[in-house]
Rosetta silent file (secondary structure, phi, psi, omega in degrees, C-alpha in Angstrom):
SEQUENCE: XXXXXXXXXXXXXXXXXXXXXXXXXXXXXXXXXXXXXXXXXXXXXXXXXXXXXXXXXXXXXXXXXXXXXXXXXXXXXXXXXXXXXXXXXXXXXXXXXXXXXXXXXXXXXXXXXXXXXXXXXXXXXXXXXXXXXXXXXXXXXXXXXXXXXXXXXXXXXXXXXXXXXXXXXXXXXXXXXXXXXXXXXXXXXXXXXXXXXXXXXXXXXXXXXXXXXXXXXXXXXXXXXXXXXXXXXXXXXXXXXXXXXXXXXXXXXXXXXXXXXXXX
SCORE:     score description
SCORE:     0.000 S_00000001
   1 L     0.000  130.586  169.077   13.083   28.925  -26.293 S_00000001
   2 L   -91.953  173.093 -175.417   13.120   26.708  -23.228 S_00000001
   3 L  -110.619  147.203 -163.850   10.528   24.783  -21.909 S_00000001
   4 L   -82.610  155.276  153.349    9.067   25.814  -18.378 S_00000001
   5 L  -101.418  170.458 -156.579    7.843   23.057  -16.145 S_00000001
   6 L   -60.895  154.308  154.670    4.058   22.842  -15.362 S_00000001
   7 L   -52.671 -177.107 -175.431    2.965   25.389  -12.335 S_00000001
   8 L   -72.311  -61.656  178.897    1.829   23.768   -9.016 S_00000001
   9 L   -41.801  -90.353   85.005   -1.473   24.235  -10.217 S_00000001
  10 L    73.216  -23.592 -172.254   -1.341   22.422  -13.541 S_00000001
  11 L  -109.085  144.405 -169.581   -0.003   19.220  -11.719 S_00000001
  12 L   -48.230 -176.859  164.000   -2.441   16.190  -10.886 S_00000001
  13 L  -126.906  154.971 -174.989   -3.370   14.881   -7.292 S_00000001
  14 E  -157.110  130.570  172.535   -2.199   11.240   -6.601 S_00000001
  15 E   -94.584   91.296 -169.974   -3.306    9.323   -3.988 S_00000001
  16 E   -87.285  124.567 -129.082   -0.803    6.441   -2.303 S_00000001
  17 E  -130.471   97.387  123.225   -2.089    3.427   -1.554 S_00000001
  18 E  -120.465  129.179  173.093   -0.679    0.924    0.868 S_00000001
  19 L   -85.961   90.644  -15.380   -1.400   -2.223    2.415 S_00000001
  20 L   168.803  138.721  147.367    0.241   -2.980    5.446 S_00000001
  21 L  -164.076  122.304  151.771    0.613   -6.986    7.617 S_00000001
  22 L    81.875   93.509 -164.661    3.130   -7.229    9.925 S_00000001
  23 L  -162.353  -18.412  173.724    5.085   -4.096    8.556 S_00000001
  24 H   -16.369  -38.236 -131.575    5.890   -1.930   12.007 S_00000001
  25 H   -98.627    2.996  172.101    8.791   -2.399   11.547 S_00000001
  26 H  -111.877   30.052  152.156    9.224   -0.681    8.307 S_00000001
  27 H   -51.921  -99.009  139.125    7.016    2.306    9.291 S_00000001
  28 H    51.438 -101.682  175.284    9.561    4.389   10.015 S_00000001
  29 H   -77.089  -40.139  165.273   11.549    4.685    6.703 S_00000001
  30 H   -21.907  -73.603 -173.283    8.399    3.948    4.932 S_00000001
  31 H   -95.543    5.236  139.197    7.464    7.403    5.905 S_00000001
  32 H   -44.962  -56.642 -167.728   10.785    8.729    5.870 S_00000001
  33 H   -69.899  -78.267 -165.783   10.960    7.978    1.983 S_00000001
  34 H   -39.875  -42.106  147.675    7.971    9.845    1.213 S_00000001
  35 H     2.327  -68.966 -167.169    9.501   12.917    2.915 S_00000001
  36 L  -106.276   46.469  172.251   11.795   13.025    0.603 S_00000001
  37 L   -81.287  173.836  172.319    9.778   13.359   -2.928 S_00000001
  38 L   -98.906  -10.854  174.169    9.780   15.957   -4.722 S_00000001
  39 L   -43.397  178.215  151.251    6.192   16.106   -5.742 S_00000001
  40 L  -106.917  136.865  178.814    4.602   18.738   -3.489 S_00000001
  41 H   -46.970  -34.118 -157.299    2.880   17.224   -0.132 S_00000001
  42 H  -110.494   38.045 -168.393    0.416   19.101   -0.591 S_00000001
  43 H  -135.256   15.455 -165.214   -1.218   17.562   -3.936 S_00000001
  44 E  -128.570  132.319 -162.126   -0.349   14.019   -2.560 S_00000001
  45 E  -113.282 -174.246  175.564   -3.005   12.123   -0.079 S_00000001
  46 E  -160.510  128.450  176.492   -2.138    8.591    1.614 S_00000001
  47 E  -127.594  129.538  171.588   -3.980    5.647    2.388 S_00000001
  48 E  -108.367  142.983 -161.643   -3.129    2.428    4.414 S_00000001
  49 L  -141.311   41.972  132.484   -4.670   -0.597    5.279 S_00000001
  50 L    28.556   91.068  169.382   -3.480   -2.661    7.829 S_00000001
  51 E  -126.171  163.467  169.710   -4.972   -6.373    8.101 S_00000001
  52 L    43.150   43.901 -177.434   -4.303   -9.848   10.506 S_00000001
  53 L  -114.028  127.140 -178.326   -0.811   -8.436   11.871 S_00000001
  54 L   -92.523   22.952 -165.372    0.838   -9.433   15.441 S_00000001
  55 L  -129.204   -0.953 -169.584    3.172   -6.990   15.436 S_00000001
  56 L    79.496    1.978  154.788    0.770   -3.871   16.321 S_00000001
  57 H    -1.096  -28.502 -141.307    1.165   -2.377   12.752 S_00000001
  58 H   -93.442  -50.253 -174.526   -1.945   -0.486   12.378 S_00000001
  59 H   -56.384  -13.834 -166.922   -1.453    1.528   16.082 S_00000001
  60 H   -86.330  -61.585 -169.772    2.269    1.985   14.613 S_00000001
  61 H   -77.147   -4.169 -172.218    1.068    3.661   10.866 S_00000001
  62 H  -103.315  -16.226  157.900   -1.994    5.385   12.480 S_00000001
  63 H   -36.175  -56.607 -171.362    0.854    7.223   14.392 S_00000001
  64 H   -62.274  -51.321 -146.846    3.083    7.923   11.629 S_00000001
  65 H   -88.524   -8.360  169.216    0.194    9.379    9.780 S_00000001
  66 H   -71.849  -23.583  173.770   -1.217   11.315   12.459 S_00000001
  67 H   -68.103  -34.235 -175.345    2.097   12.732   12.523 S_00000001
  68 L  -102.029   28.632  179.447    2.429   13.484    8.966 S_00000001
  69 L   -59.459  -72.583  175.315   -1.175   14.769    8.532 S_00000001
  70 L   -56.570  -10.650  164.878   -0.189   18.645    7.778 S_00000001
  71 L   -94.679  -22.258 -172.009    2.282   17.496    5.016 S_00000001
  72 L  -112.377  150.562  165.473    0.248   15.768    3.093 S_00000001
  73 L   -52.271  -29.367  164.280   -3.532   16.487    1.579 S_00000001
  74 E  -162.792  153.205  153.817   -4.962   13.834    3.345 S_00000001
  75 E  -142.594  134.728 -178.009   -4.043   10.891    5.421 S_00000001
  76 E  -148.416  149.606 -171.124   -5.926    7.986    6.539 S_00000001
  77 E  -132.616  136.344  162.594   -5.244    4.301    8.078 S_00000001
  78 L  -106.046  177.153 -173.707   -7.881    1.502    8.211 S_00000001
  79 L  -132.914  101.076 -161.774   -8.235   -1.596    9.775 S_00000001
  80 E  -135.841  145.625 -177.090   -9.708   -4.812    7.848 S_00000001
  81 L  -136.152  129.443 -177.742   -8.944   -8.603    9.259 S_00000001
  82 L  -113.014   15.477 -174.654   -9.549  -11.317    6.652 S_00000001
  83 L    55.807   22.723 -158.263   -8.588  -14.283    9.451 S_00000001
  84 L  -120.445  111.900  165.702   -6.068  -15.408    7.172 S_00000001
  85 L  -107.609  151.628  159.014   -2.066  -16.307    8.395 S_00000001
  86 L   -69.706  169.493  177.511    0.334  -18.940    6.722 S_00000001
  87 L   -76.363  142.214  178.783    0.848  -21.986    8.533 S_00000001
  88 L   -39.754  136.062  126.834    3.486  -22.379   10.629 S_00000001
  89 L   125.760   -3.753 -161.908    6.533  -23.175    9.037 S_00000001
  90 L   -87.873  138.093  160.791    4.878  -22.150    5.188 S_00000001
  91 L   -90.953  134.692 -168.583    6.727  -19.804    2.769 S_00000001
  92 L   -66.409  -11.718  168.634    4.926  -17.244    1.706 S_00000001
  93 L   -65.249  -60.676 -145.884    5.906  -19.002   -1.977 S_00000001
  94 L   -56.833  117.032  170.207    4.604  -22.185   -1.079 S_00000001
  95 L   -56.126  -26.267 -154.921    2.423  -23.176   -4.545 S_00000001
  96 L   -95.778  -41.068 -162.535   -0.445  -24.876   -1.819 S_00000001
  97 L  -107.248    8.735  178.656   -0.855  -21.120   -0.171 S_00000001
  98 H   -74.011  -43.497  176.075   -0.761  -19.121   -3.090 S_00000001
  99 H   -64.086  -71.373 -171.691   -4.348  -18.619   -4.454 S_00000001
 100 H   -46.046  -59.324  176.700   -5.626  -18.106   -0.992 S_00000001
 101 H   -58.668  -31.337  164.473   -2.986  -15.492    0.092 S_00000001
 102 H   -75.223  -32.682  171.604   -3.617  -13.585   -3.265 S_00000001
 103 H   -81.218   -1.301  127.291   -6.798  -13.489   -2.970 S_00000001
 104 H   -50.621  -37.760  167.467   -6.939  -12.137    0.235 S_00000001
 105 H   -74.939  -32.864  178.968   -4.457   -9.525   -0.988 S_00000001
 106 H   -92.987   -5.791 -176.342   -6.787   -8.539   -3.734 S_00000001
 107 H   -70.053  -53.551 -146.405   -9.477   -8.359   -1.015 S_00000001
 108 H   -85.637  -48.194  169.804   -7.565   -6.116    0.813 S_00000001
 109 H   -52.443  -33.692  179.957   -6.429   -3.568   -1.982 S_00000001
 110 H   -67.281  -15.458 -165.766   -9.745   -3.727   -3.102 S_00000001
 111 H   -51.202  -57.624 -152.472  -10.547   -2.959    0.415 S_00000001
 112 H  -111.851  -66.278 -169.258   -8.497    0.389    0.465 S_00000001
 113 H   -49.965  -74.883 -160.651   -8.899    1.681   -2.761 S_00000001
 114 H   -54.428  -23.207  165.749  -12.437    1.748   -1.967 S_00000001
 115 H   -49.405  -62.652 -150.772  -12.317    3.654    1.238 S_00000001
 116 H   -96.260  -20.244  173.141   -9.630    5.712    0.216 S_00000001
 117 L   -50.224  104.210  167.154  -10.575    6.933   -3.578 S_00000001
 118 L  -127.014  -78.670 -166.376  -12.175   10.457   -3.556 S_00000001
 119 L  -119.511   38.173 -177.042  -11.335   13.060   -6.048 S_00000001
 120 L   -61.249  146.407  153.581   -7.354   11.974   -7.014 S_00000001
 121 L   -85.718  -31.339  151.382   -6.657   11.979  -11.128 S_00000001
 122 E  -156.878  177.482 -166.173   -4.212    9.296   -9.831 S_00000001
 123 E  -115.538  118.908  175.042   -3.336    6.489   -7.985 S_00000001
 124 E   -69.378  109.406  160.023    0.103    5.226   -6.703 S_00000001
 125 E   -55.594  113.939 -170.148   -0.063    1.484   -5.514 S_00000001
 126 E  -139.741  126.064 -153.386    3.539    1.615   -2.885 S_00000001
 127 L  -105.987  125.891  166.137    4.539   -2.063   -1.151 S_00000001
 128 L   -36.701  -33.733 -174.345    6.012   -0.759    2.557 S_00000001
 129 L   -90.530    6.234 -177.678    9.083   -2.916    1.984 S_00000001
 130 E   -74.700  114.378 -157.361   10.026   -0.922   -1.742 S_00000001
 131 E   -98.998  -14.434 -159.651   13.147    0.479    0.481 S_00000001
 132 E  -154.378  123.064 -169.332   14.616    2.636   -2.308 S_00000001
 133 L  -176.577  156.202 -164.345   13.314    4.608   -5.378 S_00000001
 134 L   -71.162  134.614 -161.738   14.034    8.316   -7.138 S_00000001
 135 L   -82.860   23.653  171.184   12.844   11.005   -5.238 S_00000001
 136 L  -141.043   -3.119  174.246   11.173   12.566   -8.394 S_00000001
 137 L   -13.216  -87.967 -179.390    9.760    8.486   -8.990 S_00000001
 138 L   -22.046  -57.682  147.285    6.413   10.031   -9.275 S_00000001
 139 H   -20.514  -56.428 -170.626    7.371   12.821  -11.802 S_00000001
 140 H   -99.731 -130.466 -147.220    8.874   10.217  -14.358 S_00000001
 141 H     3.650  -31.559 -167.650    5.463    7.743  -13.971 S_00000001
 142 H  -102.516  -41.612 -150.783    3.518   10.698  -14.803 S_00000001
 143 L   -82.498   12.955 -164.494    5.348   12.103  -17.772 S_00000001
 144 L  -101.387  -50.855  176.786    4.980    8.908  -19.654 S_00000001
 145 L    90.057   54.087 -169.241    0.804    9.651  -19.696 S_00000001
 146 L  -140.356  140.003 -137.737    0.085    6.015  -19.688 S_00000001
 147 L   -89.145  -32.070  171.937   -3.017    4.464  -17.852 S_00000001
 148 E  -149.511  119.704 -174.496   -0.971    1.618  -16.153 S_00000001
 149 E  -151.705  130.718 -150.635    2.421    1.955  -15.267 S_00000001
 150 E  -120.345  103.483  138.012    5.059    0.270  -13.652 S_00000001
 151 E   -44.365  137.575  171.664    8.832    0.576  -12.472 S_00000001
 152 E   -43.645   91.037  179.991   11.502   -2.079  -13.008 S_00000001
 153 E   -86.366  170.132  170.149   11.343   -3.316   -8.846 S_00000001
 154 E  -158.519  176.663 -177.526   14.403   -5.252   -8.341 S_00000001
 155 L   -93.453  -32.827  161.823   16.715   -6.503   -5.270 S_00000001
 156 L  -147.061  137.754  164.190   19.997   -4.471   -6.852 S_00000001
 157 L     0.716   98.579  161.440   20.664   -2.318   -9.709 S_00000001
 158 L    78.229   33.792  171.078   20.982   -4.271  -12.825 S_00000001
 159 L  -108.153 -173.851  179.465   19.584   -7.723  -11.020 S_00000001
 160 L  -103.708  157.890 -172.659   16.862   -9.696  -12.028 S_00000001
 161 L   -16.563  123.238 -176.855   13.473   -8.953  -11.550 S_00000001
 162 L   -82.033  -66.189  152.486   11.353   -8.940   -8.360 S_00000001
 163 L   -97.718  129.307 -178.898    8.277   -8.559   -8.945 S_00000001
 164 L  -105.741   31.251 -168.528    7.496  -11.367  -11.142 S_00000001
 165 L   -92.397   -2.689 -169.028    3.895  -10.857  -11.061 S_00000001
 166 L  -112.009   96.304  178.066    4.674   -8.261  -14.358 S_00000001
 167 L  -132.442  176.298  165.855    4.971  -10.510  -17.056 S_00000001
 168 E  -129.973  156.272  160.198    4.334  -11.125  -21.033 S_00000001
 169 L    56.138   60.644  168.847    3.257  -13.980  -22.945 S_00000001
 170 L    46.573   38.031  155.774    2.017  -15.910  -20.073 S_00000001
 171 L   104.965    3.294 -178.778    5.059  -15.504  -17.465 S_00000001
 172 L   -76.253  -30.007  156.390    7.728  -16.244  -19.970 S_00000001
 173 E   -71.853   77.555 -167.695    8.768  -12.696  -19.958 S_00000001
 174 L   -93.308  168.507 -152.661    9.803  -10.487  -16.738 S_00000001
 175 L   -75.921  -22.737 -174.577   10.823   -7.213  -16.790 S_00000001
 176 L   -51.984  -64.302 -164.271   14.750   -8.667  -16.889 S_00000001
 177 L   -89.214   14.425 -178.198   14.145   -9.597  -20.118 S_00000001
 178 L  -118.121   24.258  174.276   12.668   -6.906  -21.647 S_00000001
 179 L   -74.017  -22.351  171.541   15.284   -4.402  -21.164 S_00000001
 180 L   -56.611  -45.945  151.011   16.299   -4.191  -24.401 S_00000001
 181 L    -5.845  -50.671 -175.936   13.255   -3.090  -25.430 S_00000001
 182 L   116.359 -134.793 -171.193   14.201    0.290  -24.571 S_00000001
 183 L   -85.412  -49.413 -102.662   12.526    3.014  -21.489 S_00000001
 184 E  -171.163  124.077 -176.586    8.687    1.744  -21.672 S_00000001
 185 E  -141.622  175.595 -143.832    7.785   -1.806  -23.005 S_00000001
 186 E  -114.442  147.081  160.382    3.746   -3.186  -23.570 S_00000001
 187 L  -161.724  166.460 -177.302    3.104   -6.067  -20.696 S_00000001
 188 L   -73.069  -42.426 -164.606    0.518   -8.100  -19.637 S_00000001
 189 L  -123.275  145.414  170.651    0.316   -8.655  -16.444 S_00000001
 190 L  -127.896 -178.703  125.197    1.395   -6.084  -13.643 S_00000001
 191 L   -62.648  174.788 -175.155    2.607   -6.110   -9.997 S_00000001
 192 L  -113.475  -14.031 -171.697    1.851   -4.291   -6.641 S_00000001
 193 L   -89.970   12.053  156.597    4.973   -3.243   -5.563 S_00000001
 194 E   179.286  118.335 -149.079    4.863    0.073   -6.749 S_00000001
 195 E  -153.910  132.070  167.830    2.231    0.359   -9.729 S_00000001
 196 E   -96.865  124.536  166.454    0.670    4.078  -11.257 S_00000001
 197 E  -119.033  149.476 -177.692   -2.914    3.717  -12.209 S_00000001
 198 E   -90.374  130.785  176.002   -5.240    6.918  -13.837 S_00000001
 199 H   -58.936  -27.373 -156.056   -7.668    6.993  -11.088 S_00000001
 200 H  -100.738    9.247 -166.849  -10.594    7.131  -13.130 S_00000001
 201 H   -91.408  -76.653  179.587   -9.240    3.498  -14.742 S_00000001
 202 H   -46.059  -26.611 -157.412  -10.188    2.346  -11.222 S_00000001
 203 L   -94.152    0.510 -155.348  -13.327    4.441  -11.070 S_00000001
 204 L   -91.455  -30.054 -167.865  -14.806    2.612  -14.538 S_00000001
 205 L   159.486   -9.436 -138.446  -14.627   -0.834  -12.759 S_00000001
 206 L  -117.385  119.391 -149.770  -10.650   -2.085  -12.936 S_00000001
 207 L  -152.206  176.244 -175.281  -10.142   -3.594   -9.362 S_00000001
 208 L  -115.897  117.327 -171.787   -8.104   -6.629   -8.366 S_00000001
 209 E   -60.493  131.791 -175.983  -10.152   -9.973   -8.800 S_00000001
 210 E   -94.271    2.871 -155.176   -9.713  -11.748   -5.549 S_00000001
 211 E  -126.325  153.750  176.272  -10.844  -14.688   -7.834 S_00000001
 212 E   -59.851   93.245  169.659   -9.353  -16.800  -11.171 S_00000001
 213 E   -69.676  120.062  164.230   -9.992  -14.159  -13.893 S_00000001
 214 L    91.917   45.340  152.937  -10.209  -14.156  -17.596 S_00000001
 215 L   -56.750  -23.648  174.777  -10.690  -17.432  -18.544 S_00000001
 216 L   -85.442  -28.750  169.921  -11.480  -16.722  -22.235 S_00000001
 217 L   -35.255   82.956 -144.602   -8.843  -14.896  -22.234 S_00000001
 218 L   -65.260   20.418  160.130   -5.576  -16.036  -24.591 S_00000001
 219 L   -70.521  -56.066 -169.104   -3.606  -14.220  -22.135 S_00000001
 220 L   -68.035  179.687 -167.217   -3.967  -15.930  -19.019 S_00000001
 221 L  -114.582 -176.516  168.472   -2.436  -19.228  -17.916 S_00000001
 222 E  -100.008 -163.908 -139.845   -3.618  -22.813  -16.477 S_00000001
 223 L  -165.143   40.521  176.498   -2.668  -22.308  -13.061 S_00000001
 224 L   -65.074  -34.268 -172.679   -0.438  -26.227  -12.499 S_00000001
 225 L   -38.005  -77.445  169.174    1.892  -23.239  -10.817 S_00000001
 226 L   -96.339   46.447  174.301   -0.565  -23.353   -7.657 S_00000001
 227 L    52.819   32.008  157.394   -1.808  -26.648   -8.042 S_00000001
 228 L   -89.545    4.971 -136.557   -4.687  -25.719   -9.963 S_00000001
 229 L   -29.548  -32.926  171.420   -4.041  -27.605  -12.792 S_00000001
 230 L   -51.183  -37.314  169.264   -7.743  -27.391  -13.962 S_00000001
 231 L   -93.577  154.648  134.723   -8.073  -23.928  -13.946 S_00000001
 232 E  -157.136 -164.798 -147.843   -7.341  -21.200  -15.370 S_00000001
 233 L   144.650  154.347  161.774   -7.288  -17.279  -14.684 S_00000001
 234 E  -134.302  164.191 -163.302   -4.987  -14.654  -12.599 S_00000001
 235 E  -129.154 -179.250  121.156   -5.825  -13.233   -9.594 S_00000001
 236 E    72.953 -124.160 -171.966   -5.098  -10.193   -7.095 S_00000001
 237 H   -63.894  -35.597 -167.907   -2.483   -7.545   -9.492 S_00000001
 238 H   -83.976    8.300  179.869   -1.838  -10.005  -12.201 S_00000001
 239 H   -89.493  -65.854 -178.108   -6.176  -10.522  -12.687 S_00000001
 240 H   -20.172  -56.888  149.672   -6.051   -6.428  -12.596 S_00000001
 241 H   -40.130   13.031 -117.668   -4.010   -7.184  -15.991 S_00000001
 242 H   178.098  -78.258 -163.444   -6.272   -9.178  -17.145 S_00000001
 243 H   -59.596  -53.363 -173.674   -8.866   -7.272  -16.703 S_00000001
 244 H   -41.175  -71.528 -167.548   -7.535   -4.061  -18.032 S_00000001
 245 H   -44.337  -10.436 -151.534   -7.279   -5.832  -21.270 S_00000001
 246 H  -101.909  -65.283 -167.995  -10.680   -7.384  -20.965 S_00000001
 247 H   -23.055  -64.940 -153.144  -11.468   -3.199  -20.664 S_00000001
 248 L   104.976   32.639 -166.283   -9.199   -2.261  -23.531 S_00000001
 249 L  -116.698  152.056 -159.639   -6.849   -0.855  -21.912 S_00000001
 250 L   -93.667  138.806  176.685   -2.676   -1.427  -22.349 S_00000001
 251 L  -107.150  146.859 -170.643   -0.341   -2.333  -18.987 S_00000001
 252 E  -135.882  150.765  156.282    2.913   -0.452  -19.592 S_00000001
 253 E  -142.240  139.022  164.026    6.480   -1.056  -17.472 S_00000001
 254 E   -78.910  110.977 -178.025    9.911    0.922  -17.523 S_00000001
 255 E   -93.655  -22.674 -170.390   12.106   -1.586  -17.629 S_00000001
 256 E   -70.294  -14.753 -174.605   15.427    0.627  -17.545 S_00000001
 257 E  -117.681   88.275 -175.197   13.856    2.417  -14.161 S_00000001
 258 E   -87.454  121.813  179.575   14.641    0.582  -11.083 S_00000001
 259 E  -113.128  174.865 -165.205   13.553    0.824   -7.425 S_00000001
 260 E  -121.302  120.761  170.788   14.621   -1.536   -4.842 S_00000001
 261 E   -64.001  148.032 -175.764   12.804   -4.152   -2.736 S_00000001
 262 L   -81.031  134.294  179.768   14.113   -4.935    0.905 S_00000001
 263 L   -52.421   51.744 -159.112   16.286   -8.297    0.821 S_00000001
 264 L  -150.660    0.000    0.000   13.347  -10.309    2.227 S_00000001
């Protein structure tokens, strides 16, 4: 006997979630890529969030999505300005600008998940700049049936890791090194740039700390990374990780399932 796949019916609603600075210029393919999933459009909503950007971003994406209204179940773009730019001349890296720019970041998801969460079962987290990923992406994140879950991002096939905000055993571990592991490996900490959450994970309380989280926690780190030495705690995706566990709930990654971040 073979096995059918589920009806139309039978399959979730998932709501995608991105936040947006300076990003025009990857509208465009941005909403090109969704185009071409395979999910059906019409079980999949979209939310965007646009803050502090000089490039006209938000008038760019409230475009796209007015265009791409009738494909999808819903679409909506906000507008939130936290005052905050780097300093001239500052890498976005730069250990001195790091708390503050994550925390700003966790502001801002928290921002848009609240706005945009209404009746999804779940929610994609999707970074504008992920340039490349399996048009059935969605499909394999859902069959695993795991509460937080993450693709392998990387820069090329079979490079090392990208987002390094998905780590174990306090950052010694990246996704690189856990390939061995096999499809699906236990992690601590997650990333944003393309992250599955069960919506109702989000609705119990599990939100991105804009603040140093989880101090009791033997998970977390002292934070000498961004000159905090004093502290400790995670913030913005990697507090979310943090927190889940604080819940009781397990962060999951594919390490064997890669999509690809823009060279930048």
């Amino acid at each position: 006997m073979t096995s059918q796949a589920p009806s139309e019916e039978a399959l979730p609603t998932v709501l995608i979630l991105t936040p947006v600075k300076d990003a025009g210029h990857d509208a465009e393919a941005y909403f090109g890529r969704l185009r071409t999933l395979t999910y059906p459009p019409h079980l999949l909503s979209l939310g965007i969030l646009e803050s502090d950007s000089r490039d006209g971003s938000y008038d760019i994406f409230r475009t796209y999505c007015n265009h791409s209204a009738l494909q999808f179940r819903r679409t909506n773009v906000w507008q939130k300005n936290f005052g905050f730019q780097l300093p001239e001349g500052t890498s976005r890296s730069d250990p001195k600008v790091q708390f503050e720019r994550r925390s700003i970041l966790a502001r801002s998801r928290n921002h848009l998940l609240f706005h945009a969460l209404d009746d999804e079962d779940w929610v994609l987290w999707l970074d504008a700049d992920v340039i490349e990923f399996p048009v059935d992406i969605i499909e394999k994140l859902l069959s695993y049936q795991r509460d937080i879950l993450q693709p392998h991002c990387v820069k090329e096939y079979g490079g090392e890791t990208y987002d390094l905000n998905a780590w174990r055993d306090r950052g010694r571990l990246v996704m690189h090194d856990l390939r061995s592991e096999g499809d699906i490996a236990q992690i601590d900490t997650v990333g944003g740039t393309m992250l599955l959450v069960r919506a109702d994970c989000h609705r119990d309380g599990l939100v991105f700390p804009p603040f140093l989280y989880g101090a009791g926690n033997p998970k977390v780190r002292t934070r000498d990374d961004i000159m905090m030495p004093d502290c400790k705690g995670e913030v913005e995706t990697e507090g979310l990780g943090i927190l889940a566990s604080d819940m009781g709930l397990q962060c999951w990654c594919l390490p064997n399932l890669e999509i690809i971040h823009a060279n930048r």
